[in-house]
Each structure stands twice: as structure tokens, then as C-alpha cells.
N, CA, C and O atoms as CSV, one atom per row, in Angstrom:
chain,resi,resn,atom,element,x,y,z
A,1,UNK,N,N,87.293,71.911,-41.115
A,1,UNK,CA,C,88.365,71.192,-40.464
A,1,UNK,C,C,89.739,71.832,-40.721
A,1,UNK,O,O,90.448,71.869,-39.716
A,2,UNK,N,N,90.171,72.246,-41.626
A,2,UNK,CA,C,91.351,73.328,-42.345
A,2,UNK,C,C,91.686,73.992,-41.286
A,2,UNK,O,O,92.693,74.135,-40.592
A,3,UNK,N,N,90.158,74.530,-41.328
A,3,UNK,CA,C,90.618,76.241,-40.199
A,3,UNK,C,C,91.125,75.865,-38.775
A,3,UNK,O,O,92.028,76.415,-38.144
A,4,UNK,N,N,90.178,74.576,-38.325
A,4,UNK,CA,C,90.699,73.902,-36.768
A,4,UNK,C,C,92.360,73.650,-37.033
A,4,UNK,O,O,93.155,74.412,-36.483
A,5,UNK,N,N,92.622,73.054,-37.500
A,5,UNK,CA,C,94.278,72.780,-37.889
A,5,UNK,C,C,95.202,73.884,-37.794
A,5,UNK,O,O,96.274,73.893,-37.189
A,6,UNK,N,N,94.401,75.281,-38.794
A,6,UNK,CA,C,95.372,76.422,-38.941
A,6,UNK,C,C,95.096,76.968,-37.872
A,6,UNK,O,O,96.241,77.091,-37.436
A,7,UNK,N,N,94.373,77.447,-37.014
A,7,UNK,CA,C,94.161,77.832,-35.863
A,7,UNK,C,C,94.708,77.303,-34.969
A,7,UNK,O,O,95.052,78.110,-34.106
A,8,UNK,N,N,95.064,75.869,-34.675
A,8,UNK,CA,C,95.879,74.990,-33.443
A,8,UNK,C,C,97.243,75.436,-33.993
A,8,UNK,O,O,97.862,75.987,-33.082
A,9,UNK,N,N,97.960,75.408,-35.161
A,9,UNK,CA,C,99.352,75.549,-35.427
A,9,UNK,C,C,99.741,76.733,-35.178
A,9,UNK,O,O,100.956,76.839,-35.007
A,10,UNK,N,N,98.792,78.179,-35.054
A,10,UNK,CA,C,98.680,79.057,-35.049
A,10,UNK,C,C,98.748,79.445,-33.297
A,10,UNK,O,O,99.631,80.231,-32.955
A,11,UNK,N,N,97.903,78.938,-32.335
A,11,UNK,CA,C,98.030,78.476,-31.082
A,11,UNK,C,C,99.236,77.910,-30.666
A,11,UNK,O,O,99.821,78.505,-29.762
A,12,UNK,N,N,99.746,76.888,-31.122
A,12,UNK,CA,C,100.800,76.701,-30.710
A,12,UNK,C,C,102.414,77.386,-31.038
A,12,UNK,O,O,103.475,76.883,-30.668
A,13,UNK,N,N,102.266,78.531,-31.749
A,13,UNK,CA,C,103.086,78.861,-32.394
A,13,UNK,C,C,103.366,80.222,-31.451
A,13,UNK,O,O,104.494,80.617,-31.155
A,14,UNK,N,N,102.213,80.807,-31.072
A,14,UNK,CA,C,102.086,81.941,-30.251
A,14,UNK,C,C,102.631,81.146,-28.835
A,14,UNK,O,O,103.474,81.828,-28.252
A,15,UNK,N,N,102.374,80.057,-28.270
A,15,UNK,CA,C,102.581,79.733,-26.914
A,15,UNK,C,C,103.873,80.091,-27.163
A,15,UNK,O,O,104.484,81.157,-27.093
A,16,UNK,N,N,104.180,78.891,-27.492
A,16,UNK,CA,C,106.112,79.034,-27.585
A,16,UNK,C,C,106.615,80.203,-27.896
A,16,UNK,O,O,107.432,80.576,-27.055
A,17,UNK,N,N,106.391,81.234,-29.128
A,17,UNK,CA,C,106.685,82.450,-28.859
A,17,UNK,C,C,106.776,83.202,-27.761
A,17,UNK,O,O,107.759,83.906,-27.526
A,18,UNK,N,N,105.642,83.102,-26.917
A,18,UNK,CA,C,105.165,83.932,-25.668
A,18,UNK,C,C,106.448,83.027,-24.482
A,18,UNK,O,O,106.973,83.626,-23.544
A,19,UNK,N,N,106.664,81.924,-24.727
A,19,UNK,CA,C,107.246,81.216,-23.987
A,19,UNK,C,C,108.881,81.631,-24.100
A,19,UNK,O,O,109.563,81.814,-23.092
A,20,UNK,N,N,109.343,81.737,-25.301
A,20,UNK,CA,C,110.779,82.293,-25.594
A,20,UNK,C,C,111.014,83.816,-25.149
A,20,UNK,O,O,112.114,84.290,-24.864
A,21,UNK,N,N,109.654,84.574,-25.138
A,21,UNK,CA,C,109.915,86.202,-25.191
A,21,UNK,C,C,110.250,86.626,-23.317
A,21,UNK,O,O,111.023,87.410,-22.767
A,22,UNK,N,N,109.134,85.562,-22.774
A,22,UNK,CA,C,109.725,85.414,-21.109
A,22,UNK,C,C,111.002,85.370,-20.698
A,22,UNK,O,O,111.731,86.109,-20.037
A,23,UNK,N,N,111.136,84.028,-21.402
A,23,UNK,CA,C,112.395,84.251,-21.113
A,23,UNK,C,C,113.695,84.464,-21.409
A,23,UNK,O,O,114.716,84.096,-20.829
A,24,UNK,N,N,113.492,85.247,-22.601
A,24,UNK,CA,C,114.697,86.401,-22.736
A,24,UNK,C,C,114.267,87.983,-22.057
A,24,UNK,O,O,115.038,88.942,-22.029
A,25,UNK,N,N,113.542,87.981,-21.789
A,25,UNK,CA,C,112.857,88.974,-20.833
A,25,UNK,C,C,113.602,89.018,-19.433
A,25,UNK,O,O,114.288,89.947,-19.008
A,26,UNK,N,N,113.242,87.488,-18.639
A,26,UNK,CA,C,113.560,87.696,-17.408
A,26,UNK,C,C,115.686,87.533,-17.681
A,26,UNK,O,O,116.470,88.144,-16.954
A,27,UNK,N,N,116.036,86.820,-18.573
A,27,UNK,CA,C,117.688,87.103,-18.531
A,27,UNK,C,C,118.238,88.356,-18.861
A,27,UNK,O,O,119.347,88.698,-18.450
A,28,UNK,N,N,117.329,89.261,-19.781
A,28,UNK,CA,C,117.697,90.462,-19.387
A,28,UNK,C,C,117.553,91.490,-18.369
A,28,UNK,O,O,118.248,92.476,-18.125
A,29,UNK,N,N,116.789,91.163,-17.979
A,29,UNK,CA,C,116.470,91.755,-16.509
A,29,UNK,C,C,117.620,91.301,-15.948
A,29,UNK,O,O,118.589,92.059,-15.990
A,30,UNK,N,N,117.768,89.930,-15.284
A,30,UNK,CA,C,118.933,89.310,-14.345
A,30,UNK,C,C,120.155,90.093,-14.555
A,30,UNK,O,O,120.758,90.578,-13.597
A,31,UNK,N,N,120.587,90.252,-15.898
A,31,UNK,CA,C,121.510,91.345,-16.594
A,31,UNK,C,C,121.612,92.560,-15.854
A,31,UNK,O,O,122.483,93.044,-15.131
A,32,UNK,N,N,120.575,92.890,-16.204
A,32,UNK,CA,C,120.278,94.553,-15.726
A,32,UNK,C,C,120.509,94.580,-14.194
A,32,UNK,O,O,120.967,95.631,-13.744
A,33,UNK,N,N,120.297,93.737,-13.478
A,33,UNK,CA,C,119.819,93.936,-12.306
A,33,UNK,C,C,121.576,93.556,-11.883
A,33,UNK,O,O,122.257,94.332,-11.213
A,34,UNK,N,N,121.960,92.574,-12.284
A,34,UNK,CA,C,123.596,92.215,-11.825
A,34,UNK,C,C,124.578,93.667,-12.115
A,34,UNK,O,O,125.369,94.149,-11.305
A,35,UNK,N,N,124.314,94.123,-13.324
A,35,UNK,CA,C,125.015,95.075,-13.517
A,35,UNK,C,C,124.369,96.396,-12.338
A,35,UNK,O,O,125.206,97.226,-11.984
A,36,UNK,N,N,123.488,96.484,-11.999
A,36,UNK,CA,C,123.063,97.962,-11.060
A,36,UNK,C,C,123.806,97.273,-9.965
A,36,UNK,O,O,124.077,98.037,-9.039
A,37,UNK,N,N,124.134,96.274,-9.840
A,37,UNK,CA,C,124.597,95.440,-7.742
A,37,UNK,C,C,125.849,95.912,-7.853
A,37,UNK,O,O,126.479,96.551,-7.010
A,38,UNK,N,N,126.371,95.383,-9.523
A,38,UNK,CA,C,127.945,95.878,-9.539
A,38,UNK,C,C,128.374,97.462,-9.359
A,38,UNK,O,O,129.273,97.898,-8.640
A,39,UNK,N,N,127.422,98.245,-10.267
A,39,UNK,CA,C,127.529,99.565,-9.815
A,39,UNK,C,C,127.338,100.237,-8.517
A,39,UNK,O,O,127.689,101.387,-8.252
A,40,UNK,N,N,126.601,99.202,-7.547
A,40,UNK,CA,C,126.489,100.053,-6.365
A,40,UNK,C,C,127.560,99.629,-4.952
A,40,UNK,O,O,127.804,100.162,-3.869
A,41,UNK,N,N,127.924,98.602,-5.536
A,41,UNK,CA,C,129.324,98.022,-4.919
A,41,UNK,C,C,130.396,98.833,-5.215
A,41,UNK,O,O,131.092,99.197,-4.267
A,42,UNK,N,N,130.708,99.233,-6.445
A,42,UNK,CA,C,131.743,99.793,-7.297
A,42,UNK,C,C,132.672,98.540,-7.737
A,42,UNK,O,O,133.882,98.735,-7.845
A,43,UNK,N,N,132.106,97.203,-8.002
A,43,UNK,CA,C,132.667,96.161,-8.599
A,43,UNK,C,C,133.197,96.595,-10.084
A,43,UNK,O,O,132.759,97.582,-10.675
A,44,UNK,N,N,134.168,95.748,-10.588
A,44,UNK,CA,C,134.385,95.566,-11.715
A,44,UNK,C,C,133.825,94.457,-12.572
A,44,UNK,O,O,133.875,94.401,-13.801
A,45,UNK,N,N,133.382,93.744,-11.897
A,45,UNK,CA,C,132.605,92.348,-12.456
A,45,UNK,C,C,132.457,91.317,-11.087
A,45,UNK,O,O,132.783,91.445,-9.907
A,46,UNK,N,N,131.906,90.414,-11.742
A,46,UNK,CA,C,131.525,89.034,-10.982
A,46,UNK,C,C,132.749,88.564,-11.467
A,46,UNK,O,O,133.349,88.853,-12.503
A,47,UNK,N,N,133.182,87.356,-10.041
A,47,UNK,CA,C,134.350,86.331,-10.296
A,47,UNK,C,C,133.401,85.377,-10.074
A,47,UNK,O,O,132.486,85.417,-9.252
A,48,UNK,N,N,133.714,84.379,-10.980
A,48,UNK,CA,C,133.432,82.666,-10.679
A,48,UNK,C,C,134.581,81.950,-10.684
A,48,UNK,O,O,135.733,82.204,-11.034
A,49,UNK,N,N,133.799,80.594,-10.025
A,49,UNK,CA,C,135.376,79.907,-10.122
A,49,UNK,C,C,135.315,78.492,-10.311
A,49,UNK,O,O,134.841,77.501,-9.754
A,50,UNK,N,N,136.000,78.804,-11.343
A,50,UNK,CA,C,136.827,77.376,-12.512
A,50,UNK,C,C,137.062,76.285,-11.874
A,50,UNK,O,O,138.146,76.108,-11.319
A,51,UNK,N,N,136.199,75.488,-11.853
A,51,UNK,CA,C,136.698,73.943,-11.058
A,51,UNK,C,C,138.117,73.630,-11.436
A,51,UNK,O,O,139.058,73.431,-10.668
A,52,UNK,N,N,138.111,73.618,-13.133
A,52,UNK,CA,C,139.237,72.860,-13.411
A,52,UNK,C,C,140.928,73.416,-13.553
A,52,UNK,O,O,141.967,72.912,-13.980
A,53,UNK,N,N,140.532,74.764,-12.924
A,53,UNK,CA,C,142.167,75.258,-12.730
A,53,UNK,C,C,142.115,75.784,-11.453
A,53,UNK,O,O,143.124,76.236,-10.911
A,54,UNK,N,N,140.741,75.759,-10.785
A,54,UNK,CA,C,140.899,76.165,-9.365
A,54,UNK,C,C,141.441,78.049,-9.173
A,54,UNK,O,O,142.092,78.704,-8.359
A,55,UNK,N,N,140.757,78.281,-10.363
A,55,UNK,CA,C,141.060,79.857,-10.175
A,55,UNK,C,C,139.456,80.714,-10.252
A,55,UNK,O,O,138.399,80.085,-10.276
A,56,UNK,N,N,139.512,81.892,-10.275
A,56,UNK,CA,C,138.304,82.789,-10.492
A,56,UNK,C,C,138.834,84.047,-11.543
A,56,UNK,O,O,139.644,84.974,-11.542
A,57,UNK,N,N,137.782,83.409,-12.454
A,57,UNK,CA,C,137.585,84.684,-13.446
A,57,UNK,C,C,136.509,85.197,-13.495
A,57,UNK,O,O,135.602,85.006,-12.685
A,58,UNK,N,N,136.461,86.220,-14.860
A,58,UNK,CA,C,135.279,87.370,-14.577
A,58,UNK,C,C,134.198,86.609,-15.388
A,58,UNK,O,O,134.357,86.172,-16.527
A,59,UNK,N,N,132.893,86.502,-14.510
A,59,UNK,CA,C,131.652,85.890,-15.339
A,59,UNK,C,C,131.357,86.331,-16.750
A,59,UNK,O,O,131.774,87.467,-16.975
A,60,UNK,N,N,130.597,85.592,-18.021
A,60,UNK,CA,C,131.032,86.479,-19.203
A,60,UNK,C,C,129.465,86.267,-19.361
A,60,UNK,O,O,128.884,85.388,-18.725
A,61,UNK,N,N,128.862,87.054,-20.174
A,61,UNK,CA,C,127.578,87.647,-20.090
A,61,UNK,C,C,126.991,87.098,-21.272
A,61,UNK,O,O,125.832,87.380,-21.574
């Protein structure tokens, strides 16, 4: 019965791992991939824009 226990905590320990490594995986990609759009534009960055002053600054990473 031990081993069933250490084996499930062990199972669940890998999911969530596997689950966190996705997705810092796919945000670095998104990264990667925003920065090649900017380079082929010849952007300097992404603007967003600030509800609460009603302006656009540069997205921060």
C-alpha cells in the first residue's frame, strides 16, 4: 500500500510538472514569435493602451 501512495504522489507530481513546462514553453514561443513580427515590420515594440490614462505604451515582456 506505501508504494500505491508513493507512486500516485509521484504521478501527480510529474502531471503538474509536465503541465507548468507547457506552459512556459508555449509563452516563450509567443515571445519568440512577437519578437520575429517586430523584426519583420522593423517595429520597435508593441503599443498597448492604458485604459486609465488613455495613452499607449510599449508592452513589457
Amino acid at each position: 500500500m506505501p508504494q500505491l501512495i508513493f507512486f500516485a504522489i509521484i504521478g501527480i507530481v510529474a502531471y503538474f510538472g509536465y503541465r507548468h513546462f507547457v506552459r512556459e514553453a508555449e509563452r516563450v514561443t509567443a515571445k519568440i514569435r512577437r519578437h520575429e513580427q517586430q523584426a519583420r515590420n522593423h517595429a520597435d515594440g508593441t503599443l498597448v493602451f492604458d485604459p486609465k490614462t488613455g495613452e499607449y505604451r510599449p508592452a513589457k515582456d
